[in-house]
C-alpha positions as CSV (number, residue, x, y, z in Angstrom):
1,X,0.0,0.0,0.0
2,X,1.6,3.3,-1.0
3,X,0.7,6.9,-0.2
4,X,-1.8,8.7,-3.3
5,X,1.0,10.6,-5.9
6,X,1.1,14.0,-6.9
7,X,-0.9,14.5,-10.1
8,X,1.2,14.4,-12.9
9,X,1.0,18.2,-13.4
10,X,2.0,18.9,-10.1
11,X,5.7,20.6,-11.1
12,X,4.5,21.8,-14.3
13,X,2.1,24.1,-12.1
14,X,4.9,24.9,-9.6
15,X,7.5,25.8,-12.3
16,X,5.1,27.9,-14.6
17,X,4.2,29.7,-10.9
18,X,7.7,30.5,-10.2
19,X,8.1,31.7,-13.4
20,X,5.0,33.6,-13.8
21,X,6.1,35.5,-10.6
22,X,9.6,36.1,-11.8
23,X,8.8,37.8,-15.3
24,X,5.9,40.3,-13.8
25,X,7.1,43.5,-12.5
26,X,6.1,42.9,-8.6
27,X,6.7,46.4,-7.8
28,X,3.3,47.1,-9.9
29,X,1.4,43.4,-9.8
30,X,0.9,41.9,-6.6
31,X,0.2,37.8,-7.2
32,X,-1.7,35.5,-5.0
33,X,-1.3,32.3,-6.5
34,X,-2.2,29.1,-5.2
35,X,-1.6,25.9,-6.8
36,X,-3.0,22.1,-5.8
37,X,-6.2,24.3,-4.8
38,X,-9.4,22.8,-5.3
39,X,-10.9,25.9,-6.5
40,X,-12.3,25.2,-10.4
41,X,-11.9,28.0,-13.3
42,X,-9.3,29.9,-11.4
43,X,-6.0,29.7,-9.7
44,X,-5.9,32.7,-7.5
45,X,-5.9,36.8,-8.3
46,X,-3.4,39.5,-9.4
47,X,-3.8,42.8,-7.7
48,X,-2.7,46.1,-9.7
49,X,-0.8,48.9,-7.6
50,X,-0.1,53.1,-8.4
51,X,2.9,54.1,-7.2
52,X,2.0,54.5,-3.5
53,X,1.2,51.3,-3.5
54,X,-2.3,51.9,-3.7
55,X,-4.4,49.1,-5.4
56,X,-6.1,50.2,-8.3
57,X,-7.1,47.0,-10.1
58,X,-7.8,43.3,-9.3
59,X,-7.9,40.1,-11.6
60,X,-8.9,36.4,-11.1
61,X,-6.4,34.3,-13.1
62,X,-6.4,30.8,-13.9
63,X,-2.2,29.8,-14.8
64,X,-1.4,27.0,-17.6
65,X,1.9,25.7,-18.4
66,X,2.5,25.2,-22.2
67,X,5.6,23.0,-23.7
68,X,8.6,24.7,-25.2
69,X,7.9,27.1,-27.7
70,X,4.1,26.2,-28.3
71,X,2.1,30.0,-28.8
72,X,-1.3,28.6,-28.6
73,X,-3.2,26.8,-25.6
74,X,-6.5,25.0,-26.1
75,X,-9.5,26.9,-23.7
76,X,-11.9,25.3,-21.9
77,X,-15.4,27.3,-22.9
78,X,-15.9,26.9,-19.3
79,X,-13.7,29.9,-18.4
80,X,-15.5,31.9,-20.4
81,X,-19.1,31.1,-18.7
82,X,-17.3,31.7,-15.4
83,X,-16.1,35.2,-16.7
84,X,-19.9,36.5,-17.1
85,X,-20.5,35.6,-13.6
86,X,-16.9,37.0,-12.0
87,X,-17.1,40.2,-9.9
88,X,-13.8,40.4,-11.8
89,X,-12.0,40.4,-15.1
90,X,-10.5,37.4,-15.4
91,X,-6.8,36.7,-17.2
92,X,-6.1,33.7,-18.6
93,X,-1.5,33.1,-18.2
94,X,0.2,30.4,-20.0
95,X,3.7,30.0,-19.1
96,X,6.5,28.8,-21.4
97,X,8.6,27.5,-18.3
98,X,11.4,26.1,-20.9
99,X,11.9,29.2,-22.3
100,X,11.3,31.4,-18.8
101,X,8.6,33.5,-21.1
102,X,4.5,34.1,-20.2
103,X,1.6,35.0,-22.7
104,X,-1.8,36.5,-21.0
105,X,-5.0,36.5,-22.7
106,X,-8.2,38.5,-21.2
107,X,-11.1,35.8,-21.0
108,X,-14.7,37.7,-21.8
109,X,-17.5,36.1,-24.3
110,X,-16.7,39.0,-26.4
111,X,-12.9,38.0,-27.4
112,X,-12.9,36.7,-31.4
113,X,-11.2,33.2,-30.7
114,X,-14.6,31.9,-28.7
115,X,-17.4,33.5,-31.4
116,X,-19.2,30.4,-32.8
117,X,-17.3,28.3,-30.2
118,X,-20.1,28.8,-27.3
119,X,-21.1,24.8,-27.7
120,X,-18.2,23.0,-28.2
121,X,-15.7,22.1,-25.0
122,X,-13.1,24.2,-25.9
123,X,-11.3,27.2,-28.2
124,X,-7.5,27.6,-29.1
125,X,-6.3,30.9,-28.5
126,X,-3.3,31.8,-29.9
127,X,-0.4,34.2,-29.0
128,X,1.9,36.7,-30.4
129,X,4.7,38.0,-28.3
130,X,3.5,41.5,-29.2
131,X,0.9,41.6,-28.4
132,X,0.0,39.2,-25.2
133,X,3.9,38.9,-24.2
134,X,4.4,39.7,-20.4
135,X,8.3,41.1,-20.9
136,X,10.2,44.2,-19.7
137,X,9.0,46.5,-21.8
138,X,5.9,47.1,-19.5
139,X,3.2,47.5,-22.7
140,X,1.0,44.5,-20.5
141,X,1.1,46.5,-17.2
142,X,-1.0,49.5,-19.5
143,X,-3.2,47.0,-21.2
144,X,-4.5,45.4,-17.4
145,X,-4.5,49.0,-15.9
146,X,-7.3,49.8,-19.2
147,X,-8.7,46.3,-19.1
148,X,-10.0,47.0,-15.0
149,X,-10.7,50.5,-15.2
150,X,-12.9,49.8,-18.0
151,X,-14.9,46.9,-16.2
152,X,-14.8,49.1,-13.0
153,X,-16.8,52.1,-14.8
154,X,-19.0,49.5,-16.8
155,X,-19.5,48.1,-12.9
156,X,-20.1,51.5,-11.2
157,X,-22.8,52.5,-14.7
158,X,-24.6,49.4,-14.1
159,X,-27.5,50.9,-12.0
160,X,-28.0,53.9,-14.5
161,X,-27.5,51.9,-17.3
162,X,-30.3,49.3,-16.5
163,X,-32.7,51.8,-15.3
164,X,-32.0,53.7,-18.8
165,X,-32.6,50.9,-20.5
166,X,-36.2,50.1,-18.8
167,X,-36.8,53.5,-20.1
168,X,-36.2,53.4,-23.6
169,X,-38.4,50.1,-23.9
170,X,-41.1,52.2,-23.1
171,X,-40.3,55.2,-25.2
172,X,-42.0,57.2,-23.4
173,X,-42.8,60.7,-24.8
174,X,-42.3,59.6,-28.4
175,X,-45.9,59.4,-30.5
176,X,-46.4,56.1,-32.1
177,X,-46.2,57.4,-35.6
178,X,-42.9,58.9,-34.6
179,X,-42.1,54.9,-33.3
180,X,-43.0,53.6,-36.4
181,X,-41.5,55.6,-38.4
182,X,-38.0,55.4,-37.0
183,X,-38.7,51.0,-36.9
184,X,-38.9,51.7,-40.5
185,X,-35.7,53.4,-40.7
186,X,-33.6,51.2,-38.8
187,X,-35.5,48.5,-40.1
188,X,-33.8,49.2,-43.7
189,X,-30.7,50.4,-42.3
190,X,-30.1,46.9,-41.1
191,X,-31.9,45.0,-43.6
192,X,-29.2,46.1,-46.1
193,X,-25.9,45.9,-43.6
194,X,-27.0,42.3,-43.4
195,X,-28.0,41.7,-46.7
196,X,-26.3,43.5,-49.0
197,X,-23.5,45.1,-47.3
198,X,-22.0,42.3,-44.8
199,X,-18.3,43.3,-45.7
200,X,-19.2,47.0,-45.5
201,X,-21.0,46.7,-41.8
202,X,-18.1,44.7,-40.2
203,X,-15.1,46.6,-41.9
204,X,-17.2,50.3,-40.6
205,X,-19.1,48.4,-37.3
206,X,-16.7,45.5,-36.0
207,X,-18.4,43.6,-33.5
208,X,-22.0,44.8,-34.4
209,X,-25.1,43.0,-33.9
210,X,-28.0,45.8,-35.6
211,X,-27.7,49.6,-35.5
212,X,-30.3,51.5,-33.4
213,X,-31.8,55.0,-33.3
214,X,-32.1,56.9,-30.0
215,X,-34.6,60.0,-30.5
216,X,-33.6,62.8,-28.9
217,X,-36.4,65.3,-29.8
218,X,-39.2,65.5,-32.2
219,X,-41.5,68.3,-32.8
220,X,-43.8,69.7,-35.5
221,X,-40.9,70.8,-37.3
222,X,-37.7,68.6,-36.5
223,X,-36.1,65.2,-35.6
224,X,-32.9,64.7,-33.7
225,X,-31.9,61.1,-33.1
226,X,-28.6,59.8,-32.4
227,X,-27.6,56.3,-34.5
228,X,-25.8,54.0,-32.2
229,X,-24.2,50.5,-32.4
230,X,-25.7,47.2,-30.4
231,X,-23.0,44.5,-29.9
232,X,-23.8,41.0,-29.3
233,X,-24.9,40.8,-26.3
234,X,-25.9,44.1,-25.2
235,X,-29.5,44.9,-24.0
236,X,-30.0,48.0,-25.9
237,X,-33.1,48.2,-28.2
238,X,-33.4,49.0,-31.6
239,X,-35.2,52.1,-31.2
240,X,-35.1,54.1,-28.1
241,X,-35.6,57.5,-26.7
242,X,-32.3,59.3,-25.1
243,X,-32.3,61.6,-22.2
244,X,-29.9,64.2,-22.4
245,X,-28.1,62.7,-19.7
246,X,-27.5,59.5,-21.1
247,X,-24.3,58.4,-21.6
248,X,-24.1,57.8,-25.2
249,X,-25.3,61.6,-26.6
250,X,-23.5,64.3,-25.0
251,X,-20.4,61.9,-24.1
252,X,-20.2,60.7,-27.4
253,X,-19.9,57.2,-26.2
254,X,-18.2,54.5,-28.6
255,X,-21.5,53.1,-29.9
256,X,-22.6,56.1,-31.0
257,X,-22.2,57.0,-35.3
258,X,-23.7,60.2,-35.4
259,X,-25.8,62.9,-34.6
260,X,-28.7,64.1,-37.2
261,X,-30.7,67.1,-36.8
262,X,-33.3,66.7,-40.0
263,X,-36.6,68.8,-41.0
264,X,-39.0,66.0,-39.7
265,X,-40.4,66.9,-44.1
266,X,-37.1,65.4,-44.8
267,X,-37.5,62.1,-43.5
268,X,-40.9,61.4,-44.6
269,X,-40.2,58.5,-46.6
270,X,-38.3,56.4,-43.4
271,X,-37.2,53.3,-45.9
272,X,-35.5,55.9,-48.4
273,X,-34.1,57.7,-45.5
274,X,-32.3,54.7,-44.0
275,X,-31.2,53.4,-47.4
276,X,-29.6,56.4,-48.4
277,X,-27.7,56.5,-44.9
278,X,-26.5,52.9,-45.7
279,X,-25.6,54.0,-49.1
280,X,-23.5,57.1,-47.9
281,X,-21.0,54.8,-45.8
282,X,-21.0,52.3,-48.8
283,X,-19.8,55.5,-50.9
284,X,-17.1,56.4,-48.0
285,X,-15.6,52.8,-47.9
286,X,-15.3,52.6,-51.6
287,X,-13.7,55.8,-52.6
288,X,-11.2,55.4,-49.8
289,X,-10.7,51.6,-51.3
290,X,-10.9,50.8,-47.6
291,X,-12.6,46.9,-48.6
292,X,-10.4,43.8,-48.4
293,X,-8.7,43.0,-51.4
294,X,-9.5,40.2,-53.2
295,X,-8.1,38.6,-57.1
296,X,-4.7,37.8,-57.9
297,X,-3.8,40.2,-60.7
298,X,-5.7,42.9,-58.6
299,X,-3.5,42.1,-55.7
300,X,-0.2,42.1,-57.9
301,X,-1.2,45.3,-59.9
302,X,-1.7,47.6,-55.9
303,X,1.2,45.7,-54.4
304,X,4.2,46.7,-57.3
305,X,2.5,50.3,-57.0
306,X,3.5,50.2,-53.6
307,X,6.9,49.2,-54.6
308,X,7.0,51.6,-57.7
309,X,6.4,54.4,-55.1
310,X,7.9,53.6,-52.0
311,X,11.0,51.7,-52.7
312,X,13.2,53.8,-50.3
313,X,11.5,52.9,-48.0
314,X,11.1,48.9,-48.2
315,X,14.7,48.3,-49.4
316,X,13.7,46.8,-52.7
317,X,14.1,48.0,-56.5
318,X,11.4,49.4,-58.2
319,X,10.2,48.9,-61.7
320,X,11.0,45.1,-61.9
321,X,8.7,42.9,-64.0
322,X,8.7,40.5,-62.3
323,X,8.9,39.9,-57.9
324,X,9.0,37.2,-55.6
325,X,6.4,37.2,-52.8
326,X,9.2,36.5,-49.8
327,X,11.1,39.6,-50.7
328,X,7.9,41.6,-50.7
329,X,6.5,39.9,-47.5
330,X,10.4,40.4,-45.6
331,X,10.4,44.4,-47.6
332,X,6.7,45.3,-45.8
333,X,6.8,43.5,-42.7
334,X,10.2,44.0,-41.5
335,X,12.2,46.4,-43.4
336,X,9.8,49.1,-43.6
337,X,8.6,49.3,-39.6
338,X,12.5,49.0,-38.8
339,X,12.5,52.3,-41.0
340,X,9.4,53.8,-39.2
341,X,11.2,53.0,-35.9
342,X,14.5,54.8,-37.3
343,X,12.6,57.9,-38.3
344,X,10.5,57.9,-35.4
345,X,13.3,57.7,-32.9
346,X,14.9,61.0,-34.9
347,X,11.8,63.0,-34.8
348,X,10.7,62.1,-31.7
349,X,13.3,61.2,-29.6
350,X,11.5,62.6,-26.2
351,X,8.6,60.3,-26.8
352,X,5.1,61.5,-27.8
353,X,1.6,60.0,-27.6
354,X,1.8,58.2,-30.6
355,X,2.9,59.4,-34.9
356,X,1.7,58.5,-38.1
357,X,4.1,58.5,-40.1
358,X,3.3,60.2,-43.7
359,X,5.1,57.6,-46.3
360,X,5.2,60.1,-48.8
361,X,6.8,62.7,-46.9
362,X,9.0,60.1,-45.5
363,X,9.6,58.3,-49.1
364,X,11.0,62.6,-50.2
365,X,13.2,63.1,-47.0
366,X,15.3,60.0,-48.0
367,X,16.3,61.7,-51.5
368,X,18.6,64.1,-49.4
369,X,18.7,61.9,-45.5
370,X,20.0,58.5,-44.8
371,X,18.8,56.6,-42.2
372,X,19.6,53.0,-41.3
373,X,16.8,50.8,-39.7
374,X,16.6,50.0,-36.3
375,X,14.6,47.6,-34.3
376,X,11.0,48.5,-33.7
377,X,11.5,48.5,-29.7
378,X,14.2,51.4,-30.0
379,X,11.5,53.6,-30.7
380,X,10.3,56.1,-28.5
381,X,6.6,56.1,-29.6
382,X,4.2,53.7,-31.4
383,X,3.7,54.5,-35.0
384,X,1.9,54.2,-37.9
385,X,2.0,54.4,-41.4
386,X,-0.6,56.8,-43.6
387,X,-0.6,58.5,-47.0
388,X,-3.1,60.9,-48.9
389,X,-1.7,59.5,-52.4
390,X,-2.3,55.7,-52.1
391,X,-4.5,53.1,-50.0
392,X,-1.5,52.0,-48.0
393,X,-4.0,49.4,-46.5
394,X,-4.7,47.8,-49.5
395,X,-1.5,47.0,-50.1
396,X,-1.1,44.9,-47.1
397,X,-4.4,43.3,-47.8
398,X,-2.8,42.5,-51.5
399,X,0.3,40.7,-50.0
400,X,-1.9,39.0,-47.1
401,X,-4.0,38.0,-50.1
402,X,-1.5,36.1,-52.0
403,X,0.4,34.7,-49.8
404,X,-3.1,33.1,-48.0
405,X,-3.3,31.3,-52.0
406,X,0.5,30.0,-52.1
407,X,1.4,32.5,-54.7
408,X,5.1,33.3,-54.6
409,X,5.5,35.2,-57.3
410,X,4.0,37.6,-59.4
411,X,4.1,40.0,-62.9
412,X,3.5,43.3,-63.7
413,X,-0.1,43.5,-64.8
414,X,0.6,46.8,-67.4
415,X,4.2,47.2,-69.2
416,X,6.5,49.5,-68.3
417,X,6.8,53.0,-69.8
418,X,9.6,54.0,-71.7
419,X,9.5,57.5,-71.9
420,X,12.1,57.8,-74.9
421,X,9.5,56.9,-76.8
422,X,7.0,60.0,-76.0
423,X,9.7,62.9,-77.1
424,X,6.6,65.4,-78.3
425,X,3.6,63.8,-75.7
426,X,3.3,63.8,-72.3
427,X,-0.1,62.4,-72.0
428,X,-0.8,59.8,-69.8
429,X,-0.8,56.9,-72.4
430,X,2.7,58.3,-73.8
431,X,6.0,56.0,-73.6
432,X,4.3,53.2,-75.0
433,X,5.5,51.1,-77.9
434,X,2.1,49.7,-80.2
435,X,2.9,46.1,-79.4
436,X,4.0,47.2,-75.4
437,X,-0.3,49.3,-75.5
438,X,-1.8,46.9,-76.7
439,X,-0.1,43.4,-74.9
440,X,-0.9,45.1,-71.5
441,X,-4.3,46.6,-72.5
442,X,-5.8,43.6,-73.6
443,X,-4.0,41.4,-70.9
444,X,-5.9,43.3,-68.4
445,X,-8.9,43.4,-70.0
446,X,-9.3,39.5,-70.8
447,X,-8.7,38.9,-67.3
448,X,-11.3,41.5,-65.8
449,X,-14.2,39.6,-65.3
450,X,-12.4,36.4,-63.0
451,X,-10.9,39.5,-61.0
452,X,-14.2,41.2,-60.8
453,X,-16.2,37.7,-60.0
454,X,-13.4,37.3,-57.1
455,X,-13.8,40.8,-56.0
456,X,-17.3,41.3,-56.0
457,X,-17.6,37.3,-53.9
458,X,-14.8,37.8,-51.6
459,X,-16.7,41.1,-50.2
460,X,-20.3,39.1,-50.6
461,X,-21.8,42.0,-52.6
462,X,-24.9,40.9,-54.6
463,X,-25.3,42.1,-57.9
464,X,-28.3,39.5,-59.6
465,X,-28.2,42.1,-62.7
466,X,-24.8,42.8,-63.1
467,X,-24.0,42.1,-66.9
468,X,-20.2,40.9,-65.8
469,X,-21.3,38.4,-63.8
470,X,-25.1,37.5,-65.7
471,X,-24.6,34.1,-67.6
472,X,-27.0,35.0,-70.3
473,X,-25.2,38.2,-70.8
474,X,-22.1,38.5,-73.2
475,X,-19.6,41.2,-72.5
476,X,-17.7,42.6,-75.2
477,X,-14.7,44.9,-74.4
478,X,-13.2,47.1,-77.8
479,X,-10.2,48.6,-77.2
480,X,-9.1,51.3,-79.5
481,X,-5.7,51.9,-79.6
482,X,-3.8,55.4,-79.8
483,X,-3.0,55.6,-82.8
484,X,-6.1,53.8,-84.2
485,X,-8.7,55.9,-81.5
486,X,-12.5,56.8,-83.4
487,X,-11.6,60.2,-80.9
488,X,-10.8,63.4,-83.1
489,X,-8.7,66.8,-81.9
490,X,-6.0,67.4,-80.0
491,X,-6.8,65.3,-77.2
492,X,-7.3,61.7,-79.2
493,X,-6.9,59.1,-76.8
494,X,-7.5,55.4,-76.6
495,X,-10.7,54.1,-76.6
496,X,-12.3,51.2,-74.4
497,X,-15.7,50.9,-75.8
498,X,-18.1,48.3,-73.4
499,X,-21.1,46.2,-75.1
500,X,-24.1,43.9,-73.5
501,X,-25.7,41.5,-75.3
502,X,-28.1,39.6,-74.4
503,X,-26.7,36.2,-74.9
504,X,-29.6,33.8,-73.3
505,X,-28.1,30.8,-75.8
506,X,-24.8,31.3,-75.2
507,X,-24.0,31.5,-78.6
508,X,-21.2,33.9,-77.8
509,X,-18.2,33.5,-75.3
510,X,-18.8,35.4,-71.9
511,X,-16.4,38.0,-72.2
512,X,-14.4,38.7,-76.0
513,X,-12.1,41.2,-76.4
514,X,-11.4,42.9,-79.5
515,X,-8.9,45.6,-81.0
516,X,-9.8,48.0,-83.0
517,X,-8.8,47.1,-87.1
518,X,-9.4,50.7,-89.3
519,X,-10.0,47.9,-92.1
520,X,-11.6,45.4,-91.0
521,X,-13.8,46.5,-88.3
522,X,-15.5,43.2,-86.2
523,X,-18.5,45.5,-84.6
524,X,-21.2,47.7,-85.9
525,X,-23.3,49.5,-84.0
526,X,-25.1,52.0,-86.5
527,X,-28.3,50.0,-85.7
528,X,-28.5,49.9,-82.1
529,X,-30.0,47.7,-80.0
530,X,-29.1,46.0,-83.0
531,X,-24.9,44.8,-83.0
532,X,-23.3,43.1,-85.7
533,X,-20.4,41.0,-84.7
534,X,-18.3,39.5,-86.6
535,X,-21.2,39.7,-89.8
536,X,-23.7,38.5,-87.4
537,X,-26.7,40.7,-85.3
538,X,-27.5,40.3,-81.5
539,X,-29.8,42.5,-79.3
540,X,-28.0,44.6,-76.3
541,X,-28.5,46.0,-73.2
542,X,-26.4,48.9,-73.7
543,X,-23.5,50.2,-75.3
544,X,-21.1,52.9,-74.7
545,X,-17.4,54.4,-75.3
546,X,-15.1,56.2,-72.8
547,X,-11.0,57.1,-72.4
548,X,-9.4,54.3,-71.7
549,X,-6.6,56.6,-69.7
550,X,-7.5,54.9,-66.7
551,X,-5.8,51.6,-67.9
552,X,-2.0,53.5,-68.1
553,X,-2.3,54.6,-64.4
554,X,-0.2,53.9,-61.5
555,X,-2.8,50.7,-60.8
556,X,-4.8,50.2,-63.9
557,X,-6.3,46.5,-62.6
558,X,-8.0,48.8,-59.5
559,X,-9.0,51.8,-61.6
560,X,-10.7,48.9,-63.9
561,X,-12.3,47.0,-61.2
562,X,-13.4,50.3,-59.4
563,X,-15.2,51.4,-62.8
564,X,-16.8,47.8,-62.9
565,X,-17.8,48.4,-59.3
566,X,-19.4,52.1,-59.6
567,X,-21.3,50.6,-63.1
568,X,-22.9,48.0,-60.7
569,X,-24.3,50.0,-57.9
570,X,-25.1,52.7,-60.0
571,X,-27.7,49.7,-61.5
572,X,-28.7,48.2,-58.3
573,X,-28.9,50.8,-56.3
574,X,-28.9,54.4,-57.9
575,X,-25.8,55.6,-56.1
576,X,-23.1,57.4,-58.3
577,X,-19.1,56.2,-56.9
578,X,-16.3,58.1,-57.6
579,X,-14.2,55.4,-59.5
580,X,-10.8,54.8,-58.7
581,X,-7.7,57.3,-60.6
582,X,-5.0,55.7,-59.2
């Protein structure tokens, strides 16, 4: 008969303690740990103290001990029920005892690892030693101080915030045409974010259930109503009425969009009012290409812009046909923040609340500075990087893009310009050979309609009339070269000229593209509806001619897509875009 052993864990849990203890800074967190408890969930609590040693914050923890080098720990779902039942936030610490190193994760049903996770056992969570690495730099120390100050107000508003909502389920004061009215409203509003605009709603409202209106006032003559967002989970209505005391209108709070004071005449129609709100941030998110990039020649054609234009800054040469994905992935993610930390440190060297660095400005000051990159944590601030002159985000979402489909390597979309040849022009189609015009023209062009299909899918926008992605429609594309252009005067350009036919037979290929032949011309369209191709007569939808000078821009796949884009909605919806002029 022998004594009952240790559990096997038993010096894991000692040795992840120890270590645990020995990385935090124990002049700030104060760490009650116990280990063989019999308490389930969690393992003890972690105080936060000021400087005076004054606590100011308070976690429960549960500590895990992972093997060597693992950055990922499997949750139990059970953590996260305890969580909504805690009097306190509750950290989750997993300890890399091997390599003397800790990750924490803050455990809440909100965090994006459990979503869709609620009925199975378990989650994986994974870390990054930026951002849930407990080291010397202190950056975790800030995060817990904003992570229990924030549940201490949401703990303190509690009373006042249940009470308000109580209050706004009645809506009192509001007249029940006035209710119904604004149901209308934010019943459109949402019906398109979740129908029509899914990619739009989470990009502009992350972590959004519905949007709601709060009515402020309403008279004979005026509305003003605040629209506000409902997370999962939250208790707010859909329509409500605000006091002026309430903590999302004068504060400003984060769930609040805006603020609209409207002539009560000019929200009559309550579905036409909420469609053109939705359409408004549609517009915004377009023109600022601020949607995820999707389409492999689209993503090749923004990412050698970037390099084009901000070479000096990335450490790789410019103008290449041709460029392999692991120099672009080492040139964005590496070289260029250890250049943002360079600059950042000469600036700034006293430290300031934070910089964005313009790439343009900083892309000019390297023509006359020199500046070697440094590692990111010799920097005195955190930093950014923005530009006025190109969708910097986009570029990243074009490199995340193909390297998530295995491509490692990719083309120039358009041929370069040679500007020896354009000695008397300097328009934007000069410095191109015939054969360089109209290889790269019609290159683009015969690939449009897979890079449209995969951009129009990849941000679930549904377009059941669009003629480029229609079946029984056939798209024809005519591009007439410079020096062949139907355009007279001075300014004779190149020609793209777009036909729809109905093409319910398919007796046409889906998308043909043609170049214009002086003598031989393959389309008439004297008799429209009526088109002869190729000596043979189909109806259309439309037809119609404009200057093709968006194909020689900097990214003439985007400006293409972005016309296809504007075409669409402009059909569907009514809504004019600005296209792309990149």
């Amino acid at each position: 008969m022998r004594p009952k052993p240790y559990p096997p864990t038993d010096s894991a849990e000692h040795d992840a303690k120890a270590v645990f203890e020995n990385v935090i800074d124990r002049s700030i967190v104060k760490a009650d740990i116990r280990t063989r408890d019999k308490y389930p969930n969690i393992d003890g609590t972690i105080e936060l103290v000021d400087e005076y040693q004054v606590p100011i914050g308070k976690f429960d923890i549960q500590l895990r001990s992972i093997p060597k080098d693992q950055t990922s720990y499997l949750c139990e779902t059970s953590l996260v029920a305890y969580s909504t039942s805690s009097t306190l936030p509750v950290l989750l610490i997993c300890v890399d005892s091997a390599n003397k190193y800790a990750y924490w994760k803050h455990i809440n049903a909100a965090m994006p690892e459990f979503k869709s996770k609620e009925t199975q056992k378990g989650f994986t969570i994974h870390f990054s030693t930026a951002s849930d690495g407990i080291d010397q730099t202190g950056t975790y120390i800030q995060k817990w101080i904003e992570i229990t100050r924030d549940y201490q107000e949401r703990i303190a508003q509690y009373p006042m915030v249940s009470s308000q909502v109580a209050n706004k389920l009645e809506l009192k004061g509001i007249d029940a045409g006035d209710r119904e009215l604004f149901q209308r409203y934010v019943d459109t509003v949402n019906g398109l974010f979740d129908r029509d605009f899914v990619a739009v709603k989470e990009l502009r409202f992350p972590g959004t259930w519905k949007l709601g209106v709060g009515i402020l006032s309403s008279d004979q003559f005026y509305f003003r109503y605040q629209i506000y967002k409902v997370p999962y989970g939250d208790p707010l209505p859909l329509v409500c009425r605000f006091e002026r005391d309430f903590l999302l209108t004068d504060e400003w709070g984060p769930n609040v969009i805006c603020d609209i004071l409207t002539p009560r005449k000019a929200i009559i129609d309550p579905s036409e009012s909420g469609r053109d709100f939705v359409l408004r941030e549609v517009r915004n998110v377009i023109e600022k290409v601020a949607l995820p990039i999707y389409g492999e020649m689209l993503s090749a054609d923004i990412l050698i812009a970037f390099v084009d234009k901000y070479y000096r800054l990335i450490g790789v040469s410019p103008n290449a046909d041709h460029y392999l994905l692991q120099d672009l992935a080492y040139a964005l993610n590496q070289h260029l923040v250890k250049m943002g930390a360079a600059i950042v440190k000469k600036i700034a060297p006293g430290g300031a609340a934070g910089l964005g660095i313009d790439l343009d400005w900083f892309s000019d000051y390297l023509v006359k500075s020199k500046i070697e990159p440094i590692a990111p944590s010799q920097a005195s601030v955190y930093f950014s990087f923005v530009s006025r002159y190109f969708p910097v985000r986009a570029a990243f979402d074009s490199l995340r893009y193909l390297l998530a489909n295995g491509i490692t390597e990719i083309d120039r979309p358009f041929g370069r310009r040679d500007r020896e040849l354009s000695p008397g022009g300097n328009w934007v189609w000069s410095g191109y050979s015939p054969e360089n015009e109209i290889g790269s023209t019609t290159h683009i062009l015969e690939r449009s309609l897979e890079e449209y299909s995969a951009f129009v899918s990849g941000n679930r926008f549904h377009f059941p009339n669009s003629p480029y992605l229609d079946s029984d429609t056939a798209v024809i594309l005519e591009y007439e070269p410079v020096e062949t252009t139907s355009l007279k005067g001075p300014r004779k350009g190149p020609v793209l000229k777009e036909h729809h036919i109905n093409n319910p037979h398919h007796a046409l290929p889906k998308l043909s593209v043609f170049v214009r032949d002086e003598k031989h011309p393959r389309i008439d369209t004297s008799k429209f509806p009526n088109i002869e191709v190729d000596g043979k007569v189909y109806s259309a939808h439309s037809s119609s001619a404009s200057i093709a000078s968006f194909l020689f821009g900097r990214m003439p796949v985007l400006n293409l897509i972005s016309r296809m884009l504007s075409g669409d909605l402009s059909r569907h919806y009514g809504m004019t875009v600005s296209t792309s002029r990149f």
